[in-house]
N, C-alpha and C positions, 0 to 999 in steps of 0.2 A: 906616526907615533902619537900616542891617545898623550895629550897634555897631560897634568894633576895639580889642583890647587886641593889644601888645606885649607879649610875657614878656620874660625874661630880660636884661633892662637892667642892666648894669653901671660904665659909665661914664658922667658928668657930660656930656661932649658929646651922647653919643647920647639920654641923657633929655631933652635940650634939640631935638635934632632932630625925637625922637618927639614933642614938642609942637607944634614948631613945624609938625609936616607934619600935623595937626589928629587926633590917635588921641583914644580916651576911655578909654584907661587901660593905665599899664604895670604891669607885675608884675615884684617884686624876690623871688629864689629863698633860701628860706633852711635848704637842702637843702646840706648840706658834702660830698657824695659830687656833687653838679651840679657841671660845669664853669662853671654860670654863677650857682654863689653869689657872693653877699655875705655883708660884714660888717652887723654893726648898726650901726655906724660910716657905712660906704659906703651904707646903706643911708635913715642919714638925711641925708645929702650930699643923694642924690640927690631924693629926697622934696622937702627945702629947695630946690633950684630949680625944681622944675615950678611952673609960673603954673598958677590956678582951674581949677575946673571941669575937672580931669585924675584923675581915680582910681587913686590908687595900693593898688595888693593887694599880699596878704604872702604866696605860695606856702610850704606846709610838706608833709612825707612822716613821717606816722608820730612827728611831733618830742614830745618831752616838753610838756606842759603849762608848764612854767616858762619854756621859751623862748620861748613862744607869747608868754606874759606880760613877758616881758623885753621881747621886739621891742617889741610892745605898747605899752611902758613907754616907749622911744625914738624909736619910727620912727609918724608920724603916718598909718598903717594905714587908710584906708576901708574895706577887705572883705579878709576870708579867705580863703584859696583850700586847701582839702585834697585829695593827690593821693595821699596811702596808702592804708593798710586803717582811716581812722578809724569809730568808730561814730559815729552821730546825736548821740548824747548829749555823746560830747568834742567835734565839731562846733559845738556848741551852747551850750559854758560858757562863751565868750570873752565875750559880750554885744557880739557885733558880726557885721554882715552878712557870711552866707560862703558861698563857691561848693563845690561838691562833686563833685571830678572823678571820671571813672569809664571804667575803659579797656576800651571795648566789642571785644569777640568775640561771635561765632556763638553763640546760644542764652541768652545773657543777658537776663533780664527788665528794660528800662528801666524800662516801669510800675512793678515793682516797687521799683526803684532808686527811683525819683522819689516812692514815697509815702513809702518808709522815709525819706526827705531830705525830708520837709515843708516842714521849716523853714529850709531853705536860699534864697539869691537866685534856683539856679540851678544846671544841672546840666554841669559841662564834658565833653565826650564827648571822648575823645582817643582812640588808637591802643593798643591791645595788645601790647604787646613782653615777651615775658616777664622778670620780672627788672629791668624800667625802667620807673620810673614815671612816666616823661615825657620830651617835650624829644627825639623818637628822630627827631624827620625823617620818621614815617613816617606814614602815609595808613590808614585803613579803611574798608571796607564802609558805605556813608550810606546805604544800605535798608534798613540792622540796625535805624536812628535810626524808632521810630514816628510816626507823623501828627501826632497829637494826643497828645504828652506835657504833664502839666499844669504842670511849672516851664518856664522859659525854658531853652532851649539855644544853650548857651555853643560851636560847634565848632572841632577843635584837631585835632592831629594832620598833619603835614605839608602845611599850607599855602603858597603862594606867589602869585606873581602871575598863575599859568599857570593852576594850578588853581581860586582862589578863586571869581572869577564861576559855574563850574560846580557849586561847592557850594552858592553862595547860591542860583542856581536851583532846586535837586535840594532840599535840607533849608530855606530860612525861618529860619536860627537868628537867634534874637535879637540875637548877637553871633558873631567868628568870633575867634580866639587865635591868633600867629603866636609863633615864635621862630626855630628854624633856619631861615625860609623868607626872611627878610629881614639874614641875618646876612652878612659880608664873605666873602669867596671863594666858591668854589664845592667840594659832593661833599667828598670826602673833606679836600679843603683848607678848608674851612669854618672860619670865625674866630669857635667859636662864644662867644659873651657880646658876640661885637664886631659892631654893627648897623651897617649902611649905608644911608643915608638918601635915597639914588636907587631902593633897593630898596621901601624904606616909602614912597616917594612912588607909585612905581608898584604895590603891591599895594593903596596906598587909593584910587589913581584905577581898579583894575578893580570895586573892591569898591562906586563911587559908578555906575559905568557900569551896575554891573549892577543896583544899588536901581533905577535910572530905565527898566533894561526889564522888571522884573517888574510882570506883571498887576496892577493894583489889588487 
């Protein structure tokens, strides 16, 4: 069964929606150049009402070590998620489970992404946009993604409910990462931090439609 994490949650209703519409885990951005930061404040608001068994991540870009450890300090954290240029080694000092995002283009070595990250959960493949480290709406190349990578792949990168079934088919990723694909308006009017919850109900029913027609 194909995972589902929500990024970019920011408000208390919509954390409660994302639960209620059955996801396994939202991400709270703590990225201040994101349109859909939080505070550490907001951040443990929101934490505070998801009910069990919901996995909350703590998305960073490049952030100081100390803030790592602040949130940390506040916000009751499952997994890490890094989307800059960090090394293994800063990945690695939190002493807590963390994903390790990576924005695939043409001629990039996964493999080698994925052994340099050993010790990660898990590899987020997202979209290439130069200059952005996430969060762009936009789509890549899933024949870049190899057969048999040896961590789990996490896929990201402009999903929605149009596209997802054809990603699950085409890549197996362990799990798939949404944000602007489930967010209120549409295109340029996009409300983004602001989730809609006819949108999450219907990208989790194409994502359950399509576990039930893959081959054994």
């Amino acid at each position: 069964m194909t995972r589902i994490k929500i990024c970019g949650v920011t408000r208390v209703e919509d954390a409660l929606a994302t639960a209620h519409c059955g996801v396994d885990a939202i991400g709270l951005v703590f990225y201040e150049r994101s349109s859909r930061h939080v505070s550490i404040a907001q951040a443990a608001q929101l934490a505070a009402v998801l009910p069990p068994f919901i996995t909350v991540v703590g998305l960073f870009v490049n952030a100081e070590a100390a803030l790592v450890r602040e949130v940390q300090a506040q916000v009751p954290l499952d997994l890490l998620q890094f989307h800059g240029d960090e090394s293994p080694e800063y990945c690695a000092q939190f002493a807590r489970p963390y994903l390790k995002a990576i924005r695939v283009k043409a001629g990039m070595d996964l493999l080698q992404c994925a052994s340099d990250f050993c010790s990660a959960k898990g590899l987020l493949l997202d979209a290439h946009v130069e200059g952005i480290p996430g969060g762009t709406g936009a789509t890549f190349d899933w024949s870049l993604i190899p057969e048999h990578l040896p961590l789990p792949v996490i896929l990201s990168g402009g999903l929605d409910a149009e596209n997802v079934a054809a990603a699950i088919k085409q890549v197996r990723p362990y799990a798939v990462d949404v944000s602007s694909g489930v967010e209120a308006g549409k295109g340029i009017n996009t409300l983004k931090g602001i989730k809609d919850a006819a949108k999450i109900a219907r990208f989790i029913q194409e994502i359950r439609q399509a576990d039930v027609r893959l081959p054994g």
